[in-house]
matplotlib code that plots the C-alpha trace (Angstrom):
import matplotlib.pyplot as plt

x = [7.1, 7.1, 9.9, 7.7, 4.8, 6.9, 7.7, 4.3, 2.7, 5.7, 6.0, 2.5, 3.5, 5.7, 3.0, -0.2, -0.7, -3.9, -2.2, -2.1, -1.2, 0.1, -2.5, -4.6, -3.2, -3.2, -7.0, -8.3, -6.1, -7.2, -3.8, -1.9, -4.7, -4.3, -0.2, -0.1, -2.6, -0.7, 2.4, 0.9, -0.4, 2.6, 4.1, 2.1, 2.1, 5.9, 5.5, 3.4, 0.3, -1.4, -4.6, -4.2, -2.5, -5.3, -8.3, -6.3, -6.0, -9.6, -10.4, -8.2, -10.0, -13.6, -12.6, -10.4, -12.0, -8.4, -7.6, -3.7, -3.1, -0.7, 1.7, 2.7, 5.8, 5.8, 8.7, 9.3, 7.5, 5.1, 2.0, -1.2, -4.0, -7.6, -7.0, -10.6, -10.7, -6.9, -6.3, -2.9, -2.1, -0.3, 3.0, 3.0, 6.3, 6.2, 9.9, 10.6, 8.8, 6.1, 2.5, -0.9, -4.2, -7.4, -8.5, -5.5, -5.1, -1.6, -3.6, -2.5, -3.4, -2.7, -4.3, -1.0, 1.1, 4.8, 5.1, 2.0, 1.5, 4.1, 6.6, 7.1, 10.6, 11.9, 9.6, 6.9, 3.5, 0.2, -3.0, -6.2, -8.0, -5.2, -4.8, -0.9, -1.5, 0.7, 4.4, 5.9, 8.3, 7.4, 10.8, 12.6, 10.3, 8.3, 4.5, 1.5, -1.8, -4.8, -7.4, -4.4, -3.7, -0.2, 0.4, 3.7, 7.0, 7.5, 11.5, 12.9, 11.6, 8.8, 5.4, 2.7, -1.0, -4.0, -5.5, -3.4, -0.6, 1.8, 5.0, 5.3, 8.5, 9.2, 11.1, 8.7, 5.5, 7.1, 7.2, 3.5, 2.9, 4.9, 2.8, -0.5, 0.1, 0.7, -2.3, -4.2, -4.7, -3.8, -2.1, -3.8, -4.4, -3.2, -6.5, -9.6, -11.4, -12.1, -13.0, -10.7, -7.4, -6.5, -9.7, -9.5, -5.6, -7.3, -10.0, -7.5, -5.6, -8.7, -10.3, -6.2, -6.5, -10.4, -9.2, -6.2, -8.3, -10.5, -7.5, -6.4, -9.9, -10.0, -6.0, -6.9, -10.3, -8.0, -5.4, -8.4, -9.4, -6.2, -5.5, -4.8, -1.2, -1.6, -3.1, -0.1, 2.5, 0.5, 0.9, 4.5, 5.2, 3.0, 5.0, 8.2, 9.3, 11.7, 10.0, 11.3, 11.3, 11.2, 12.1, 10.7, 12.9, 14.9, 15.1, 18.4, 19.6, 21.8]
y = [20.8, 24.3, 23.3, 20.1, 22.7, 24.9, 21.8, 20.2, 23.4, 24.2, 20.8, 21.3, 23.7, 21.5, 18.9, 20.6, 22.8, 24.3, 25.3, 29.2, 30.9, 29.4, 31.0, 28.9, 25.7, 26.5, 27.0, 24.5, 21.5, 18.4, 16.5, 19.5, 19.7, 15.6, 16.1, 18.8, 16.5, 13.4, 15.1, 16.8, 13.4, 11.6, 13.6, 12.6, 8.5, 9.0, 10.6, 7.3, 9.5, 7.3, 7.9, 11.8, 11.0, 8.8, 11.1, 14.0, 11.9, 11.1, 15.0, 15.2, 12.3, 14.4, 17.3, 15.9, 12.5, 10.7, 8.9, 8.3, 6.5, 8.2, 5.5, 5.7, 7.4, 9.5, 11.7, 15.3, 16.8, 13.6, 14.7, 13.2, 15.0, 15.6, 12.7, 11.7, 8.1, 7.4, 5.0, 4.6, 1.8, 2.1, 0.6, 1.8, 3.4, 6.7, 8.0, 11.5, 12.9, 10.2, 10.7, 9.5, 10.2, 9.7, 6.6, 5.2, 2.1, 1.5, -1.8, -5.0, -8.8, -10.0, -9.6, -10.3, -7.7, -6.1, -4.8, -5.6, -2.2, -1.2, 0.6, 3.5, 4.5, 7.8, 9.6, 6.8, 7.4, 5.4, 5.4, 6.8, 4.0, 1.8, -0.8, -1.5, -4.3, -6.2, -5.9, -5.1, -2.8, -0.4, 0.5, 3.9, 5.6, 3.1, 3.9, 1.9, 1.7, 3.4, 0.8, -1.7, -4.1, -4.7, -7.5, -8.0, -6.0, -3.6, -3.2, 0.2, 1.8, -0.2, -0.3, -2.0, -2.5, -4.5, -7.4, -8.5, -6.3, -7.5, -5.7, -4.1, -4.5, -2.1, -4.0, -6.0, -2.9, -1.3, -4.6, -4.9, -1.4, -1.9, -5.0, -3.4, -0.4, -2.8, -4.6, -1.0, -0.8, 2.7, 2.3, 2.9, 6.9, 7.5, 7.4, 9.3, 5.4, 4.7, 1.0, -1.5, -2.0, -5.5, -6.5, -4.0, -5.6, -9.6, -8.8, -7.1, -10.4, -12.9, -11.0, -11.6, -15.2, -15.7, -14.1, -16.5, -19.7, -18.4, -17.1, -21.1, -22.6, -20.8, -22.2, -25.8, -26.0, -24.6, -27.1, -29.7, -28.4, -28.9, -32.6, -31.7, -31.0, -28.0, -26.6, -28.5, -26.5, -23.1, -24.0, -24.8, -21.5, -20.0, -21.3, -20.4, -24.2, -25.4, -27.9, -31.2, -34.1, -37.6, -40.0, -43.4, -46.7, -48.9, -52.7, -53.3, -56.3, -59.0]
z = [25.9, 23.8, 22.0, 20.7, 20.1, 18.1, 16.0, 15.7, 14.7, 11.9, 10.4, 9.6, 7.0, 5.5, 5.2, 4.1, 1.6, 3.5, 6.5, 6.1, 9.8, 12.9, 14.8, 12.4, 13.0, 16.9, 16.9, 14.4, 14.0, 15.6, 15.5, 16.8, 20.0, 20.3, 20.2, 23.5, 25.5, 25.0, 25.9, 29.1, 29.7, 28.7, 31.4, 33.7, 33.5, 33.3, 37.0, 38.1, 38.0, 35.6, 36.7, 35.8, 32.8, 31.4, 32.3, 30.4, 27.6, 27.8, 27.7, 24.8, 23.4, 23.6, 22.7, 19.1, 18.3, 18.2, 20.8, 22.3, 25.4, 27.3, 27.7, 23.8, 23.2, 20.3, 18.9, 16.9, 14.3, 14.6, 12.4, 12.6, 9.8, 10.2, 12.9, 13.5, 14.6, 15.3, 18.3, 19.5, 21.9, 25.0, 24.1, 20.3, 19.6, 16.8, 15.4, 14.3, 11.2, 11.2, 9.6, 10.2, 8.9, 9.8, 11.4, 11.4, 14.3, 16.1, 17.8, 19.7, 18.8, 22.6, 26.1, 27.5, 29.1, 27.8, 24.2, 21.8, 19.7, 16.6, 16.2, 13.6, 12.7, 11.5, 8.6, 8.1, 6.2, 7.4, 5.6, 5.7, 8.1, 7.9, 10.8, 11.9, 14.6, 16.9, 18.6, 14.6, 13.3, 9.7, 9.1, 7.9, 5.5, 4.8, 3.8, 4.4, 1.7, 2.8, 4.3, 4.5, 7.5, 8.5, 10.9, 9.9, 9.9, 7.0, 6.0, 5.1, 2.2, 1.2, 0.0, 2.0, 0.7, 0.9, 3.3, 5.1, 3.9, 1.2, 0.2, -3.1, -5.2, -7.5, -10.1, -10.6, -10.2, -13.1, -15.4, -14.7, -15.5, -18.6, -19.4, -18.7, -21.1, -23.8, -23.4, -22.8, -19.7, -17.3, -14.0, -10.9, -10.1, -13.4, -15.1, -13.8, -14.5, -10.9, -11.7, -10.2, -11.7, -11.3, -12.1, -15.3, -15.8, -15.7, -18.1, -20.5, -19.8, -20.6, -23.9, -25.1, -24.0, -26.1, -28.6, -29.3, -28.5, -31.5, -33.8, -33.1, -33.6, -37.1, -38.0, -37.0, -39.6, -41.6, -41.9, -41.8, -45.1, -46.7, -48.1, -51.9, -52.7, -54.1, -50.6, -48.9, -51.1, -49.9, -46.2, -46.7, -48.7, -46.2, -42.7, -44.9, -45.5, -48.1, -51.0, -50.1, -52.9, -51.9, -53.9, -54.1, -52.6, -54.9, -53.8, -53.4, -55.8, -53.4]

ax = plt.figure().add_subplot(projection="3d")
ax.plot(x, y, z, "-o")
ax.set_aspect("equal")
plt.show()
C-alpha cells in the first residue's frame, strides 16, 4: 500500500504543473485522498469484508466528492485530477498510468450481474465529465473528448469525441484542417474564437456554395444575351475555342 502512495503522490508531479511539495499534494489533493481509501477499502472487499470495505469508501466519498466502489480494481500511478464528481463502478477495470478528471463516469448499462463497467488500459486519458459506459474496452493510450460518451470500445491510440462517441481518424482530421484553412476558417483550440467550429467550417462551406449559384446565375444571362455572331466569336475566343468554318452542302449530281 505505501509503495502505491509513493507512486500516486510522485506521478502527480509528472502530470501537473501546480503540484509544488509532496507534503502539498498529501494534504490537498482530492484524487490522491480518493486513491488511499479505495485501496484500504479495496483491501477490505478482497478479504470478503464488503461491508467494511463499502462504508470506507463511503467516508472517502464525503470527505473527497469522488466516489469509487471498492470492488474496482485500479492499477499504478493511476491519477485522477481535481476529481469532484467521478463515479467508478464496481467491476470497472483501470491500467497503469491512466488519467481522469473531474466528473468523469466509469458506469454500467445493465442490472444484470458479472462485468458491466469498462475497462481502461495502460496510460489512457478521459475527459472532463466524460461518461465511458458499459462492459467496453478504451484501449492503450487512447484519449476520450471532454463531455463525450463512449458506449463502445475505443482501439489503441485513438481519438474519441462527441455523442455518442465516434472515433477520429487522423488522415482524414488533417485533410479537413487543410480544407478549412483554405476556405478561412481556424481549427478548433487554435483560434481564441470560441464559436463552434463545425458550424463555423459549414457556413464557410455554404457562403462558397451562394456565391457560385450567383457567379452561374450571372454566366447563364449572359450567354442569353449573346445571339449575334460577333458575340458568339467573343465567347468562343473567350472559352479558348478554335474558329470552325462550315461549309454549305453540295447536292450530289447521280
Amino acid at each position: 500500500m505505501f509503495d502505491h502512495l509513493k507512486e500516486d503522490i510522485s506521478v502527480v508531479f509528472d502530470r501537473d504543473p501546480a503540484a509544488r511539495t509532496h507534503f502539498e499534494i498529501l494534504t490537498t489533493y482530492p484524487g490522491v485522498h480518493a486513491l488511499i481509501f479505495h485501496r484500504f477499502s479495496h483491501w477490505l472487499w478482497k478479504a470478503r469484508f464488503y461491508w467494511l470495505g463499502r462504508f470506507f469508501s463511503h467516508i472517502g466519498r464525503f470527505f473527497t466528492g469522488i466516489e469509487i466502489h471498492p470492488g474496482a480494481t485500479i492499477g499504478h500511478r493511476v491519477f485522477i485530477d481535481h476529481g469532484m464528481g467521478v463515479v467508478i463502478g464496481e467491476t470497472a477495470v483501470i491500467g497503469d498510468d491512466c488519467t481522469l478528471y473531474h466528473g468523469v463516469t466509469l458506469g454500467g448499462t445493465s442490472w444484470n450481474k458479472g462485468k458491466r463497467h469498462p475497462t481502461l488500459e495502460q496510460g489512457v486519458v478521459i475527459g472532463a465529465g466524460a461518461k465511458v459506459l458499459g462492459p467496453i474496452t478504451i484501449g492503450k493510450n487512447a484519449k476520450i473528448g471532454s463531455n463525450a460518451v463512449v458506449v463502445k470500445d475505443v482501439p489503441e491510440n485513438a481519438t474519441a469525441v462527441g455523442i455518442p462517441a465516434r472515433i477520429l481518424e487522423e488522415e482524414k482530421s488533417k485533410q479537413r484542417i487543410d480544407t478549412a484553412k483554405k476556405i478561412g476558417f481556424s481549427a478548433y483550440a487554435v483560434s481564441n474564437d470560441e464559436n463552434d467550429p463545425i458550424a463555423k467550417t459549414i457556413h464557410s462551406l455554404l457562403d462558397h456554395a451562394a456565391k457560385q449559384d450567383s457567379e452561374l446565375t450571372s454566366l447563364k444571362k449572359q450567354l442569353v444575351k449573346l445571339s449575334d455572331t460577333s458575340a458568339d466569336a467573343d465567347l468562343a475566343k473567350a472559352f479558348g475555342a478554335k474558329k470552325v468554318s462550315i461549309k454549305p452542302r453540295t447536292k450530289s449530281k447521280k
